[in-house]
N, C-alpha and C positions, 0 to 999 in steps of 0.2 A: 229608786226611781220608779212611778207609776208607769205599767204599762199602756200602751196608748190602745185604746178599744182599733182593732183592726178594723179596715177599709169593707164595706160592703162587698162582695165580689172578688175580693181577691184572694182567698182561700180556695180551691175546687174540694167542696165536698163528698164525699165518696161514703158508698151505702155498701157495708158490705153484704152478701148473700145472693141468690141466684135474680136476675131481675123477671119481671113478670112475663112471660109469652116469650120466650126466648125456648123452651124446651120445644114446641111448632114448629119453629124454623128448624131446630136441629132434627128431627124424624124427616120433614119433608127432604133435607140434604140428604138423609142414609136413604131412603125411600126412591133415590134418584129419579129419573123421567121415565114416561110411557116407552114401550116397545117401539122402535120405529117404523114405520109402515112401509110396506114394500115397496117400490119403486114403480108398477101398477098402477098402485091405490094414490100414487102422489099427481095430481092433476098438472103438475108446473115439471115434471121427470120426460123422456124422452118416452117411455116405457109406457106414461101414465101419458101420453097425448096418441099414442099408436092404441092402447086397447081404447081409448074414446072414439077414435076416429074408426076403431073395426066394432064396436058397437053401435056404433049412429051407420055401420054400413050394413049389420046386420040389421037394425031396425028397418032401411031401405027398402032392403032385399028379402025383405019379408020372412024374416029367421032364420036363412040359411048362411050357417057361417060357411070362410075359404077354407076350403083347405090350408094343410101347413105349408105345401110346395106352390101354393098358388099366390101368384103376389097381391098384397094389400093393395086397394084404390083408394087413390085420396080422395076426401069431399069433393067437391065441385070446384068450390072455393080454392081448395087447392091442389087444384089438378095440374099437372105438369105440364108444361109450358114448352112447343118445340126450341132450340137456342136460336138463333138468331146470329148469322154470320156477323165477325167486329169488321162494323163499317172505320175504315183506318184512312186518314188521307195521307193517301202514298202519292208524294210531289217529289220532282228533282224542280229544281231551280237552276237555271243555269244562266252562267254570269260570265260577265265582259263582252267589249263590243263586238269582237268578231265573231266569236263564238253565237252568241244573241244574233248577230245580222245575218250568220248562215243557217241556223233553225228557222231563222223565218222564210230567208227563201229558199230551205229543204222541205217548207210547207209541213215542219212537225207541229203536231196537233197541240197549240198552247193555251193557257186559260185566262192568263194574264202578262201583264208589263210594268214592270216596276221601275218610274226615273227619279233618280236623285233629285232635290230643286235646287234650284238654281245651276243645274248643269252646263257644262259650257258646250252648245251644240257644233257639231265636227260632221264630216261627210257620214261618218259610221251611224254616226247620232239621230242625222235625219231621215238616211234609208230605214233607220229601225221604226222611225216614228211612220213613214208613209208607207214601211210593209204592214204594221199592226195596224192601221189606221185602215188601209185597204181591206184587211180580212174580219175588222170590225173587233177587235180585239180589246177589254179593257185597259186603260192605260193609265195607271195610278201614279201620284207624284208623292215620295213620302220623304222623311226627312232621312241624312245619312246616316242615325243613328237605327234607326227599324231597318234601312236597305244594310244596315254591316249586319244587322241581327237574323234579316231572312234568309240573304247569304251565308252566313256562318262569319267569324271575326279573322279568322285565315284565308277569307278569300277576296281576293284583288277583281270586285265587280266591276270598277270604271263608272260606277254610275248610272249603270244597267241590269238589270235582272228581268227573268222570265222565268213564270212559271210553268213547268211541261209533266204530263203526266209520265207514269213510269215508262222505260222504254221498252220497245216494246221487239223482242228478240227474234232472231231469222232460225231456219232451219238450217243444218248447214251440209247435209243433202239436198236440199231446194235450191239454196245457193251455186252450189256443184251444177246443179242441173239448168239453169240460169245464163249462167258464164259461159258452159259449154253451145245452149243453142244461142248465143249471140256468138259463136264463133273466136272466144277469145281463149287465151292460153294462163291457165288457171294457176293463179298466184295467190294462195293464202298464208295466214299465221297465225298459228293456235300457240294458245297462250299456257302452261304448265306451271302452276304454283305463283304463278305472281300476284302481290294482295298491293300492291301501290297504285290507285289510281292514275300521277301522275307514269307509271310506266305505260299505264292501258294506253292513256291521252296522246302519249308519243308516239307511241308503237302506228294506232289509227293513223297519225299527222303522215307518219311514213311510208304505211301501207298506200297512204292516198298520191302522196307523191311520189311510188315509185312502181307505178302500173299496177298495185295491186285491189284483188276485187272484196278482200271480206277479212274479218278477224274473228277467229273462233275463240272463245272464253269456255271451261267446264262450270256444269252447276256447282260444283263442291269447290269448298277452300282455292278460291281465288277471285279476284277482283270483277267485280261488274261497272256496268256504264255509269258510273254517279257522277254528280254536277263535277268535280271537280275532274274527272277525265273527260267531262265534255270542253270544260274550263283550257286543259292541255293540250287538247287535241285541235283549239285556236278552228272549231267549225265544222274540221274533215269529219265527225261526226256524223253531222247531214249527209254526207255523200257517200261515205263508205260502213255497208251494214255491218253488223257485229250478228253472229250466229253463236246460240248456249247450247253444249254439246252434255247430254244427261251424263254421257261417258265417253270422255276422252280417247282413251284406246280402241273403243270400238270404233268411233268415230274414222280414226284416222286409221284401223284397216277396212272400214269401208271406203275410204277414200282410196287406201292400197288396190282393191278390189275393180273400181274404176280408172285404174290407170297413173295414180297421180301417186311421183315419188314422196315420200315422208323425208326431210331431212330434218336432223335435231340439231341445236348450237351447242356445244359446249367448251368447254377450255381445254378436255383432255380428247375432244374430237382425234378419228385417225383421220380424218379429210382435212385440207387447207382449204379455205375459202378462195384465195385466189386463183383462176383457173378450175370454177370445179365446172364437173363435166356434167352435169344436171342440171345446167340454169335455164337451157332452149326447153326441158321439160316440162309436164304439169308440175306445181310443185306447192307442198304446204311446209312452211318452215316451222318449226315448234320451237319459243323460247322460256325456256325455264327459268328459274329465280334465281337472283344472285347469291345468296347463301347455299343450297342445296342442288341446285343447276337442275338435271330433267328426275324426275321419279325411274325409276328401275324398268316397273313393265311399259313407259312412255319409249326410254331408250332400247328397249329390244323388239319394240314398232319399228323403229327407225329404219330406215333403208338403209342411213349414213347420217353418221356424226361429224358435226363438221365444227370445225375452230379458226378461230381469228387469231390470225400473229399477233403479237402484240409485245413491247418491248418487255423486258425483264423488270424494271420498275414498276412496274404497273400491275398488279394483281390480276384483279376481271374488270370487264365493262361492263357499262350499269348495261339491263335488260332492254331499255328503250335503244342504245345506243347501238349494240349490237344487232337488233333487228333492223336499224337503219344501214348500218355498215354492209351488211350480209345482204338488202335487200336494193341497196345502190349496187353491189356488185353484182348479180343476177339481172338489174337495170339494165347496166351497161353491156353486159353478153349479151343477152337479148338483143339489144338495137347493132353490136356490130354482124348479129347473124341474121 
């Protein structure tokens, strides 16, 4: 059988021997690259934009180079720039009707009013409309979905929001000295380690109704006045100030200092709260957290620890609850003496 002459193409011919210009590329590989230049001499290096920048300052400055200790000046161009405090919009918002209708007429400094549409208007509704309307207040209508998202989605606004700048905290030596020349008999309650909003909001609600004049918070690890303990606090916010103590202890032996007994709450108090003999006194009560009750050097401020009976089922009371128990019973001494 003749063989059939093969296809064009379809053999790959091969040449044996070295092919031509291929020994060039092999020297320049063994020959490898230049030296690499110093970091100086590289205009794009860190190195190499600081000696441009002290050569264009030498040229300036008419050949006098810095010193080593003396620090480099940037071009003009990039001269350093003082910072500029971050302007932050620090807003509470504070939401529901009552809350809302007594910031207004506690005349706190607001910037705005936010109403649900189609609200269904109620007595709270309209005084909120004729107090912001009176002090000439913005009054935006948005939908329920933006007012659940200004408020936060945890919080129960009614329909109502107001915008208020940060609060804005008392002295609470000033306040001491306040109370006393209006002749009143000096009832506080400093607050030790509590971080729940909703205790601050209650604690105010009770302090307001049960003759007292202020509630002391520390700067450090604990709760401050946010929407949602003004939320709590159902308005007594407006009426009763809140004072931030840089330090707790000293706070209250300067209060010591002035006359006014320190009592603390706690569960293993030696004092019973019924019948104690300190309630016709000045007096600041301090409530600690329910997990860890007062801090160490808090409780050896104290004048007297004192404790709420409480049945054997029952652990502790929540921190709001107890400052209202402990400050209804100081109430009630007070008014039968």
């Amino acid at each position: 059988m003749a063989n059939k002459p093969s296809r064009a193409g379809s053999v790959r011919k091969t040449k044996k021997g070295p092919q031509k210009g291929s020994g060039g590329q092999g020297r320049q590989a063994l020959e490898g690259r230049k030296p690499t230049p110093k970091a100086e001499d590289r205009p794009y290096h860190p190195a190499g934009k600081r000696k441009a920048a002290q050569d264009r300052y030498v040229a300036a400055s008419g050949g006098k180079r810095p010193a080593a200790s003396e620090p480099q000046q940037r071009p003009t161009g990039e001269q350093q720039r003082p910072r500029r405090a971050k302007s932050s919009d620090d807003v509470e918002v504070v939401t529901g009707r009552n809350s809302v209708v007594e910031a207004l007429r506690a005349q706190i400094p607001a910037t705005a009013l936010y109403i649900a549409t189609r609200l269904e208007y109620d007595d709270r509704v309209k005084e909120i409309m004729n107090l912001a309307t009176r002090r000439g207040l913005p009054v935006l209508e948005v939908m329920r979905p933006e007012l659940d998202r200004l408020a936060g989605f945890d919080s129960v606004h009614q329909g109502v929001a107001l915008k208020v700048p940060p609060y804005d905290y008392a002295h609470p030596i000033e306040l001491l000295d306040a109370v006393e020349s209006r002749g009143q008999l000096p009832l506080f309650v400093a607050l030790d380690g509590i971080t729940d909003p909703r205790n601050l909001g209650a604690i105010i609600r009770s302090v307001a109704a049960f003759g007292g004049q202020a509630v002391i918070v520390p700067q450090r690890r604990s709760v401050g006045l946010t929407a949602a303990a003004w939320k709590t606090s159902a308005g007594a916010a407006a009426r009763t100030p809140v004072a931030m103590a840089a330090n707790l202890t000293q706070t209250l032996k300067a209060f010591k200092e002035r006359g006014v007994f320190v009592l603390g709450l706690d569960g293993g108090g030696d004092v019973s709260l019924p019948g104690l003999s300190w309630a016709t006194e000045p007096l600041v009560v301090v409530v600690g957290s329910e997990g860890k009750g007062l801090s160490r050097l808090v409780t050896e401020t104290c004048d007297a620890v004192v404790s709420i009976p409480i049945s054997s089922s029952t652990e502790s009371l929540n921190a709001g609850i107890a400052a209202s128990v402990t400050l209804y019973e100081i109430a009630k001494q007070r008014a039968a003496r």
